[in-house]
Structures are given as C-alpha cells and as structure tokens.
C-alpha positions, 0 to 999 in steps of 0.5 A, a space after each residue: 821856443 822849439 824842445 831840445 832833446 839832444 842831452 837826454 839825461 837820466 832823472 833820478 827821483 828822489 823819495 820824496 818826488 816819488 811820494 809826491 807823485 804818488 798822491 798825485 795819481 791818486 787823486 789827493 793834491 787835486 782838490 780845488 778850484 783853481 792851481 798854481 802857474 808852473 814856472 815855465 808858465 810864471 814866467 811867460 805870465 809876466 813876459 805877456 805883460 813886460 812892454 813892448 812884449 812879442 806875442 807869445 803865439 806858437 802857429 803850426 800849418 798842416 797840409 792836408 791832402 785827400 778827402 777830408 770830413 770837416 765835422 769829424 775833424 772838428 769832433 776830434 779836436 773837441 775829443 782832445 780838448 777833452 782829454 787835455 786840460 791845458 787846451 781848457 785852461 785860462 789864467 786870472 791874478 787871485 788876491 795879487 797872485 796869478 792862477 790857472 782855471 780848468 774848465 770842465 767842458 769846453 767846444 771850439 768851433 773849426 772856422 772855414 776860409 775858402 780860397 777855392 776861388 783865389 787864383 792859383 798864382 795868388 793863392 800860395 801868398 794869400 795862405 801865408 798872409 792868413 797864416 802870418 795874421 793868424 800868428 799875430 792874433 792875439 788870446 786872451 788869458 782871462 777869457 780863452 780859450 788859448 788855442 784855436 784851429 782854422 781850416 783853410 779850403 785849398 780844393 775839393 781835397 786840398 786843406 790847410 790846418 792853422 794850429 795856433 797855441 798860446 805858449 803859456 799852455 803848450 810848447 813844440 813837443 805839444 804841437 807833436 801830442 796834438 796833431 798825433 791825437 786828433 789823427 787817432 781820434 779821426 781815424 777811429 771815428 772815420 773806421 767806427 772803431 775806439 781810439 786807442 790811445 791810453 788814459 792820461 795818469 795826470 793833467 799839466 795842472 797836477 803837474 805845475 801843483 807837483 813842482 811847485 811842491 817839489 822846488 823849495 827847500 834845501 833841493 832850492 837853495 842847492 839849485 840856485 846856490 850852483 847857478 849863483 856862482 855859475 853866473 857870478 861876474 857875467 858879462 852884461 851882454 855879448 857886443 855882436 856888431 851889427 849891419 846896421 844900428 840896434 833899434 831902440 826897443 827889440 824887435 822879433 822880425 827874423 830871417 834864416 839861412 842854412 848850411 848843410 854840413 857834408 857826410 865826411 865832416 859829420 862822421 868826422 865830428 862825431 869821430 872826435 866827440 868819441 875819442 873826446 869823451 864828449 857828445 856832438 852837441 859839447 862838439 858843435 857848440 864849442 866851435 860855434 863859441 869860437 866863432 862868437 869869440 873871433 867875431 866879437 872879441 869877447 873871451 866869455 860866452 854866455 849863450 842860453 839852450 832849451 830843455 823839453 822839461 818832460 823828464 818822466 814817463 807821465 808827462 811824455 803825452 801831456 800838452 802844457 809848457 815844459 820847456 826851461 832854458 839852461 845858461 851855458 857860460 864858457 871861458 874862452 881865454 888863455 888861447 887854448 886848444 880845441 880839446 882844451 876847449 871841449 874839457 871845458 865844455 864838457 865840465 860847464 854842461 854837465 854841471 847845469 844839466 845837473 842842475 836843470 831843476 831851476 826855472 829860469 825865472 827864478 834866475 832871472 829874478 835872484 840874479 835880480 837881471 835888468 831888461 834892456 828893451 833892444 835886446 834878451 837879457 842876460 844872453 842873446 845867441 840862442 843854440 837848440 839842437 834836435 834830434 828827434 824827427 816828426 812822427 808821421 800821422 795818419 788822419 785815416 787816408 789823409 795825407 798830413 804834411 807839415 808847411 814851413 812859414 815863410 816868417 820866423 820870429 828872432 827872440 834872440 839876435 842869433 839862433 842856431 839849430 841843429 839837425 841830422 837829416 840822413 847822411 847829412 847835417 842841417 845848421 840853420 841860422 836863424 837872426 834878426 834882420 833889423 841887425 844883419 844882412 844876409 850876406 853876414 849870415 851867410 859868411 858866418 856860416 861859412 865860417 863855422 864849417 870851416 872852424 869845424 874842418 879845422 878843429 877835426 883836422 888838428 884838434 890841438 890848434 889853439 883857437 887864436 892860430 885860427 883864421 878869420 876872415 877879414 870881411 866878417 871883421 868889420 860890421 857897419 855898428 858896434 855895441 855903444 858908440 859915445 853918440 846918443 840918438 836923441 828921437 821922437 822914439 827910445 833913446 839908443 846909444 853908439 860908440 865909436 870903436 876902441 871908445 874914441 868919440 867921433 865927430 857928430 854927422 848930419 847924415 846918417 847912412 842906413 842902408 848902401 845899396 848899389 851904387 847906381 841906384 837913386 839913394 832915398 832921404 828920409 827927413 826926421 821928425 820933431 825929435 831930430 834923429 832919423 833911426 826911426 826909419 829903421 825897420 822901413 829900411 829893412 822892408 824897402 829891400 837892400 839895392 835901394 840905398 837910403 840915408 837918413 838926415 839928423 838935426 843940427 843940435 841932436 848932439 847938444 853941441 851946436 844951435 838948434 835951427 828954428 825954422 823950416 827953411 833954414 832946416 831945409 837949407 841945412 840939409 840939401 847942403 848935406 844930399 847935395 854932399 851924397 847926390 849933386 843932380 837930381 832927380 832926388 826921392 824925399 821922404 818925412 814922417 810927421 814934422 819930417 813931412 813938413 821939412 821935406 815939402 820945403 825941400 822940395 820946394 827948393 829944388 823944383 825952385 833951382 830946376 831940379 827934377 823931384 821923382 818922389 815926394 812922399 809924406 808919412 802921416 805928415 799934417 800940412 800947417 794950417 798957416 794960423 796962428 795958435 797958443 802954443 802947447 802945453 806942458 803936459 802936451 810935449 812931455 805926453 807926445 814925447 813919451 808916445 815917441 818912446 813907444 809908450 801906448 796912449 793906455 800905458 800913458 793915461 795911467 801915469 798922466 795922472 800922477 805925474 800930473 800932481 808934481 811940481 813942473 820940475 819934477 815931472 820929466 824925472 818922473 816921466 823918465 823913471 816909469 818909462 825906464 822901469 817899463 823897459 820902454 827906455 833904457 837904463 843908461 838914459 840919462 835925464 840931460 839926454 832926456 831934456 836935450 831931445 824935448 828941448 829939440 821936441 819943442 823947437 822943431 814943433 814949433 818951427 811946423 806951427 809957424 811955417 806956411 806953406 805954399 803951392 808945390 809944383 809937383 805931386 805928392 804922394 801921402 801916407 796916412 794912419 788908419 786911426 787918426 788923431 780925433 782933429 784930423 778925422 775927415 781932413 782930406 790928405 791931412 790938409 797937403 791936397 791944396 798945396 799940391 798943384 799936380 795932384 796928391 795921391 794918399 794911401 791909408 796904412 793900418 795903426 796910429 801916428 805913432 805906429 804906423 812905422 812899426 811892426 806889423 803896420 810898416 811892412 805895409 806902408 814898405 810895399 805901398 812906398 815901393 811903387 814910387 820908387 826910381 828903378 836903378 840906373 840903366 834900368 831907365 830912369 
C-alpha cells in the first residue's frame, strides 16, 4: 500500500473540526488508558484476522554507505520511538472491542548480521534472502513492539538498514518521517549539537480519537449516502482472463514490468489534460480504462487509488496509517470519445474526492461486500500515482541510499504506478504472477502507450475505433467456465467462453513451455484435480511445460477407478497422447505419489526410460490391511485440503461433532464459506462429489502394494511430519527403490509444503532433477 498524492485537494474544516482540534492540542480528549483504533487501523485490525490473510508487513532497506556508529544509530532510533507513539503502540479486544495502548517507554535493541565473511558472489543474494524473511516475520498485536530494525554488515563501511512496519501503525509517508528523523537525531548526536526538529503538536492516537469524534452524524450519512449511489448495481468483479487458472485461495507473489513513456508524449499528455480542463492522472487513468475495457469486454470499470489521508498541517510529520483508498467507478459505453470520456472522468473523481472522508471499511461493511478468497473485493486493479520524490537524508557523512527488493507483493491482479522521473515518465505495472506471464505484462503495456499516442493525436476517436492487438485477445482462462475444480484444495470454478460447457479433460495444460523440452506430469492427490500444482509451476520457470492429470469422475460424470493400477493405466493412455517415447519426468504430492510410482512402474515394465520420479510428501502403503477411517477423519483431511489450519479446524470440530452425521458436511461447508477458505458458489453436491472422490482414492492407496521399483527416486518431505511418520525414513518408499532414493526436507506440513513460501523452495530442490531442453543433451 504506497500514498497518492497526485490530487491534492484543498480540506475545508468545518467549526466543528476546528473545535475539535482545539481541544486536542490542548490536551482535553487525552485523558485515558487506552484510545479508539482510526479506521484505516480498523479496518486492517479485521483483515489481520480474515483467513488466508497476507502479512500486512511494509519493509524498506537502506543502503549505508560510510563510517557508521552502530550505538548512535540505534540511540536515534530509540530518540524516534520516543517522539512517535504509534512506534509504542499495541493492540488488544476491550469487552469485544479492539483498542489501541501507548506505552509510555519503550527500547529496541538494533540486532547485527555480519555477512562480511560471505563470499561477494553470494552476498547480494544472501541480503535479499534475509530481507524477504524479515518481510514474512510475522508481529505480534498484542505484545509488540510493530516495528523493528536490523542492521546488516556488508564491509568495514557498507551497512544495510532493514526497516520493517506493521501497516497497522504506519504507511509509505511514514517510512519518509522515520528514516528523516533518526538521520537528524544522528546527525546531532554525532556533531554534540541539539536536534532541530519541532515538537509534534499531537500524537496518531489524538488523531484516531479525533476522527472517530468528527465521522458520525449527518457529516456520516451524507458520506455514505454519495458513495451508496456511487456503487449501487456494481459489477461484482472485473473478468480479466488469466494465463493460467486463478488459484483458489488469493495469493500475493507478485512481478513488475516497466515502461518509460518518451518526453514528446509526456508534454503532449499534459498538453491535453490542460486544454481538457483535467489533470494528468484523470488523462492517464482514462486511457488505462480503455485498455481495461479492450481487454475484458467490461464497459464499467471499477478500480480503487490510494489517499495519503494527511489533509492538515498537524498530521504531515506524524507516523501512523493515514491511508484510505477511493472506489473510482466509469462507465465506458455507448462508444464515446477519448474527450467524452475524460468529462466522465473528470465528474466521477471530483465527486469522490469530495467525498473522501468515508474509510473504506465502512464501505466495505454498508455495501455489506462479500470476500471471495482468489481475489480483492469489489475492484482488483489498482492505480496509484506519484508525485512526490524521496527527500535525500543526511546521516552526518553517511551516504543513505534506498534498496529495491527483488520481491513485490500483488494484493491486486493488476497495479499501476505512476511516476515522472526528469523528462521522462515511468509506468510500472505491477501483477500477480500465479495469473499472467510477462510477455502479457509487457504486451499490456505496449498497449497502453499506444492507446495513449492515439488519444493525443485524435482526442475525438471514439474508444471502440481503437485498435487492439489480436495476441492480448486471446488468454489461456477466462473468469468461470461451468467445469468445477474438485480437490484436496478450494473448489474453483471455469467456464467455457461465451458460456458453452465444454467436454471435461483429463489432462489439464498448466504451463506450454517450449516445445523441445521434456514436458513434467504431475499426478493429483485423493481430491482428483491437479490445480493444486499451481503456484510449483510458476517457480519451475516457463521453458518447462508441465501438464497436470485430472481423475476420471471429477466432473461427476463418469465411474470413478478404484484402484491404483487402473488409475496408472488411465493416465499413461493420456501422457502417451502428449509424449509417446520416453524419457518421461513423474511427479505426485500425497496420494499423487503413490499413482505415480505405479506409473513408473508401467513404463520401466515396457522399456521406457523414466528420467525423474519425484514423490511429495508422498507415504509409501504400509501393504497391511487396516480399518478404514472414520468420518470425522475424511471430512477433517478434506477440510485441511481447502487450506483450513489444524487451529482453525480444532475450533470447529468440536461443534460439528455434536451434529447428526448428515448434517455435518453442511455445516463444515458453511464455517469454511464464511471464513472465506471456500467460495460462496460452492455448492454442497460439489462438495460430496470431491469427499466422495476423497474416500475413494484414499482407499485405492491403502489397499495398493507396492513393489520394487527399478529406478531411483527422489523424495520430498515436510519438515513437520504428521506425528505417525516422525522417524520413518523416506516416508517408508526407501525399501521399494532398488537404485537408491534421494529425500530432500522442505520447510512446513503435508499440507503446506505446496504453498507460500515453503513451495519456492521445494521449486529450487525439483529444479535439479530436471531434463535440460532437447539439444542441450538429454
């Protein structure tokens, strides 16, 4: 989440706002124990606890270069968190209510990592690994502190500054405010003269009492009364199709690409946004909507754009979270012209930034707006535009530099930032990369700097007249074709385009790679539907084409095979369909494991040359005959499958348990869609078609008896075992595997070790046992 400040608009404080803050700087509303949340804070208090929530974590690095003084550095920042009480601040539920607590003194320590001793080749990545753990290291509300530094040993005078904030108590202008103070606090304490910087008149926390004061009333019901008929009949979400299948539950891996727009089209775009009587942003936007439109056949728009919320002088040095996001909704039919579409432009932003007083959790909560869990509700293109540039700060004869990270976050499918830089203009496009591949990105934004060379040339063509290209027309996914997903993951739905329901496949195509290359199958697991490969695929990278295999009955119209062999059949017909002649690359998470060792089987039975077999977290049978599981068993392992925790399930076993058996896959069902691990349109046959597969497939693995392979394989195990496989070597596959079997150990559970962050890792591992391409030597 970064500031916008490319609308600065006037605030005009009404009598009572002045009142207001009257008795704030005096001192009168400050008399208590603890304070209200704001409610940019609110709202990010209840996104912290939504499932499958990212870490709210902001992480700026800060080169330093020169002789540095460790202790005055960390003397300075403690000189800031003692000037700023949002860096003291921690957060607690009072009688049901969350609340926010100011310590009176608090003193962080400045932890030291020497990489002096790295070799230089490593060192650079060895930076961004700890930066990118520092990023994922989770805070704690309730016991704080939500922020903290850690300083990086590069060289004798070569330091990194890892600055990580809870967003909850501070946002991208406060990062500024940080890194601007403790540089005057060290500059003073290095020269032995006084800091020069004023004394704050308030603190965040007379601010969030403030606005909770202000917000209410007739000033809120005209608020929500604008942006009521602003939003009334929204489309739900905007259809973008996708390189490959949305994941089930939203994920935050994100890439960029960039596109510097040249001097002449710059001047030529603000020439126009003049004579319109609009500004750049209404210019630049207007066009990006264009795009949107050609690219999803949607005529209204909805995308969201951040205000840095610091609309009074008071509030200009304080650290907090100040950012709210306006909804900017257009209406692009009826074909009109660019300077039609601009007038529309200009009406819809001048409006809500009249009207940018209502937090957008109230919004959210009026508009009584659902959560789907593969995506941001209510607009998923994001579009920030900066103006200001960073303040160069003096840390004495320290050189402070700031240090991209070669990770971004992706809260949105698409964000667009916006940027002068000299005589040129930066468009950065940042995207979720489990979603589209970059040659879309860049082909995008190709598209828009020729959208934008059009409209200034002929300002009156209408929009529909404009061309696009036909290779961004046709994706891999569109939004909901009619065939459902069924795994030991959330359901997700596809449709086929124009609605026509197309005939079910058994091998699903998740990445085309080159051609020449030797593809990789992967196997599903009990749940049948191999999607929860997914994000595996992305880290695999994009020259390796990789198929997954779906199982006969996932689309609940044909028998389901009920044992391994036969399965092992039924999909060496369909690889044969893609690759007749080996050497073949195999590879099966969970029960997928056990399939794909008997498809291995099969082939090194007909002469053909297996190159890798490779079992996820896979448990070999153990060839006894056991009572079959219970009930509450299969629905608690499919429930885990959706990306329910084991915590989250144990407080809802409980209670369902207590239901009749009938009743309890409804209810199961119901607490998984209200959590938002499962879609809202789920429906409950889905739901018993996949734990009736579940059951089936669990079964056929109990029952199948393996027996020696004549090949290596190669294993890959969860960190934390289930409790029954703590110490069983290569889950129990070592005895099977005649050439020997190589295991590899991969951070998280059974059921993460496919997922965020654990699977980038389990990606590198897999690398290394892959066919290089055709030509390159088999």
């Amino acid at each position: 989440m970064t500031d916008n400040r490319a609308e600065p608009t006037e605030y005009r404080s009404t009598a009572e706002q002045r009142i207001l803050l009257a008795r704030l700087l005096a001192g009168e509303i400050h008399e208590q124990n603890f304070f209200p949340l704001s409610y940019a804070q609110e709202r990010l208090w209840y996104l912290d606890r939504a499932p499958n929530s990212p870490p709210y974590n902001m992480l700026r690095p800060a080169h330093l270069i020169g002789k540095l003084d460790v202790l005055v550095l960390q003397q300075s920042i403690n000189e800031v968190v003692r000037r700023q009480g949002s860096l003291r601040t921690t957060f607690a539920a009072v009688r049901g209510q969350p609340v926010q607590m100011v310590t009176p003194t608090l003193t962080v320590m400045l932890p030291m990592i020497d990489l002096q001793d790295c070799p230089a080749e490593k060192r650079e990545a060895e930076v961004y690994r700890l930066a990118i753990a520092e990023w994922q290291r989770e805070f704690n509300l309730v016991r704080g502190p939500l922020f903290r530094a850690t300083l990086l040993r590069l060289g004798p005078e070569e330091h990194i500054l890892l600055l990580g904030m809870r967003y909850i108590i501070s946002d991208g202008w406060s990062w500024e405010v940080f890194i601007k103070e403790t540089g005057a606090f060290y500059q003073a304490l290095v020269s032995g003269t006084s800091v020069s910087l004023p004394k704050l008149p308030l603190q965040y926390a007379d601010y969030s009492s403030w606005q909770r004061e202000w917000l209410q009333g007739e000033r809120l019901e005209e608020q929500l009364a604008y942006w009521k008929e602003q939003l009334r009949d929204a489309p739900p979400r905007l259809n973008l199709p996708t390189d490959w299948p949305r994941p089930p539950v939203q994920n935050y891996s994100g890439q960029w690409q960039v596109r510097m727009l040249p001097e002449r089209l710059v001047k030529s775009l603000k020439a126009l946004s003049e004579q319109e009587e609009v500004t750049l942003f209404m210019t630049l936007l207007g066009a990006f909507k264009i795009v949107l439109f050609q690219y999803t056949d949607q005529a209204d728009i909805l995308v969201g754009t951040p205000l840095a919320g610091r609309n009074r002088a008071e509030l200009a040095a304080l650290i907090g979270s100040f950012v709210n996001i306006l909804v900017l909704r257009t209406n692009l039919s009826g074909n009109p012209s660019f300077r039609e579409l601009l007038k529309r432009m200009r009406e819809v932003i001048v409006k809500a930034y009249a009207h940018q007083d209502l937090p957008l959790g109230i919004l959210f909560k009026e508009l009584k707006i659902k959560r789907e869990p593969g995506r941001s509700p209510l607009f998923q293109v994001f579009v920030n535009m900066l103006t200001f540039q960073h303040e160069q700060v003096e840390f004495s004869d320290l050189r402070v530099e700031p240090l991209p990270l070669p990770y971004v976050e992706a809260r949105f499918d698409f964000q667009l930032n916006l940027q002068e830089r000299g005589d040129q203009f930066q468009v950065e496009l940042v995207y979720n990369h489990h979603l589209f591949k970059s040659e879309r990105i860049i082909r995008l934004l190709e598209q828009y700097q020729a959208v934008l060379e059009q409209v200034v040339a002929n300002p009156e063509c209408p929009i529909a007249d404009l061309p696009f290209p036909a290779d961004l027309s046709h994706p891999h996914f569109r939004e909901g074709q009619d065939v459902s997903s069924i795994e030991l993951q959330p359901v997700t739905v596809r449709r086929q385009p124009q609605g026509s329901r197309g005939p079910f496949s058994g091998l699903l195509p998740m990445q085309t790679g080159k051609s020449d290359d030797h593809p990789l199958f992967l196997i599903p697991p009990a749940g049948g539907s191999s999607l929860c490969y997914t994000s595996l695929t992305r880290y695999l990278g994009s020259d390796l084409p990789v198929y997954g295999l779906q199982a006969q009955g996932l689309d609940g119209k044909q028998d389901l095979l009920v044992q391994v062999e036969a399965m092992a059949s039924s999909y060496l017909e369909l690889i044969r369909s893609i690759q007749p002649q080996g050497p073949y690359q195999l590879g099966g998470w969970s029960f997928g494991g056990i399939v794909a060792f008997e498809m291995a089987q099969h082939l090194q039975a007909e002469g053909q040359r297996v190159a890798l077999l490779a079992l996820i977290d896979s448990q070999a049978p153990a060839g006894e005959k056991e009572p079959d599981l219970d009930e509450s068993t299969y629905l608690g392992l499919l429930a885990l499958g959706w990306g329910m925790s084991v915590e989250q399930l144990a407080s809802k076993r409980e209670r369902i348990a207590r239901l009749e058996p009938v009743e309890q896959l409804a209810s199961l069902v119901e607490e998984a869609t209200q959590s938002g691990v499962l879609p809202l349109n789920v429906t409950l046959e889905q739901i018993r078609r996949q734990l009736h597969l579940l059951k089936t497939n669990i079964r056929a693995g109990r029952r199948y008896v393996p027996r020696p392979y004549p090949g290596a394989i190669i294993g890959f195990t969860a960190s934390t075992p289930a409790a029954s496989l703590a110490g069983v070597e290569h889950l129990g596959w070592g005895a099977w595997a005649t050439q020997g079997m190589t295991t590899h150990t991969i951070p998280g559970t059974h059921f993460t070790i496919l997922r965020e962050p654990q699977v980038q890792v389990l990606a590198e591992k897999l690398k290394h046992y892959l066919c290089a391409p055709k030509g390159a030597g088999d």
